[in-house]
N, C-alpha and C positions, 0 to 999 in steps of 0.2 A: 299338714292335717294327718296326714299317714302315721309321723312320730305322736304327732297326741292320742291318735285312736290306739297306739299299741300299749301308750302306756296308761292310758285309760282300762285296757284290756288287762293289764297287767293288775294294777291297781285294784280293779272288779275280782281280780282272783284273786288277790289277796284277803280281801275282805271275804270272798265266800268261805275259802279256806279258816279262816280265822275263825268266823260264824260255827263251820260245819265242826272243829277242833273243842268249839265253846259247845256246841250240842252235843257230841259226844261225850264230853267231860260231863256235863248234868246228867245224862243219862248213864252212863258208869256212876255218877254220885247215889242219884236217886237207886240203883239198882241194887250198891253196898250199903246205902243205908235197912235196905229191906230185911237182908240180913239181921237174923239172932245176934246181937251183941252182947247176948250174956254168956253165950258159949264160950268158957275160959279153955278149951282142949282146942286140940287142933280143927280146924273147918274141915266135916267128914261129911259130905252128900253124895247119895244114891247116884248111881251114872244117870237112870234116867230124869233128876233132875238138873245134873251139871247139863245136860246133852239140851234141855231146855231152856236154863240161862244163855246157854251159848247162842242158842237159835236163837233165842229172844234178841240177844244181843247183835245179833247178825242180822236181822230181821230193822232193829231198831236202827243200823249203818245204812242199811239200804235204803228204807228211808228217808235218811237223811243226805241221802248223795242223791236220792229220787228228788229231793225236794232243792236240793241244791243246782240242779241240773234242769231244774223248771224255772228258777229265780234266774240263773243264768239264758239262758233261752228267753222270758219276758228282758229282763237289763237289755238284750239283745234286739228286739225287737224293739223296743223304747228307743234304743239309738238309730235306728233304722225312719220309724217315726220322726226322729228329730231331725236326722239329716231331713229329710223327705221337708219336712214341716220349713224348715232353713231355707233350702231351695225355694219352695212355694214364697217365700217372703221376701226373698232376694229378687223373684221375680216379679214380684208386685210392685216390689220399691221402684223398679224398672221401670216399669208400666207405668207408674204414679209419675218420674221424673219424666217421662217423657212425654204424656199427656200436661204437664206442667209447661215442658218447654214449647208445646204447640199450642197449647193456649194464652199463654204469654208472647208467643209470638205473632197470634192472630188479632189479639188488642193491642197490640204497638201497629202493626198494618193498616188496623183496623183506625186507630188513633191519626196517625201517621196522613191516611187518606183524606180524612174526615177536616184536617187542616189544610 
């Protein structure tokens, strides 16, 4: 169980990773497309709007590590839940076979007397 949970774990960061790499990429997409594309000179902006892309851009990572970092944390607690849920059912099946095997065993008794 131990090897499956780690490479489960593994596996979950893979995919966040990949997610957070594919957010990023849209949003660098979307960002350069905003951009003047008819500007045939070199790209000239004012510091203070580079200093704003940047933050934007900075702003727009944290977020996504914020949200990345909450999907992780729920994934987490889902497995938590499921063990939880597993047990409870492993227990039950318990309970079931074994009220099984006492009621089965009180009508053969039962049966058994009665002849």
């Amino acid at each position: 169980m131990d090897r499956d949970s780690h490479s489960e774990d593994t596996l979950s960061t893979m995919v966040l990773e990949n997610i957070k790499n594919k957010l990023i990429h849209a949003f660098r997409t979307t960002a350069e497309s905003r951009e003047d594309p008819q500007d045939s000179g070199p790209l000239v902006r004012p510091v203070s709007i580079g200093r704003s892309y940047q933050a934007n851009e900075e702003l727009r990572r944290a977020q996504i590590d914020g949200a990345i970092t909450w999907l992780r944390s729920e994934l987490l607690e889902m497995r938590s839940q499921d063990i939880q849920l597993a047990q409870t059912l492993l227990g039950l099946n318990t309970e079931i076979q074994r009220l099984r095997r006492e009621s089965f065993g009180g009508v053969e008794v039962e049966g058994d007397e009665q002849q």
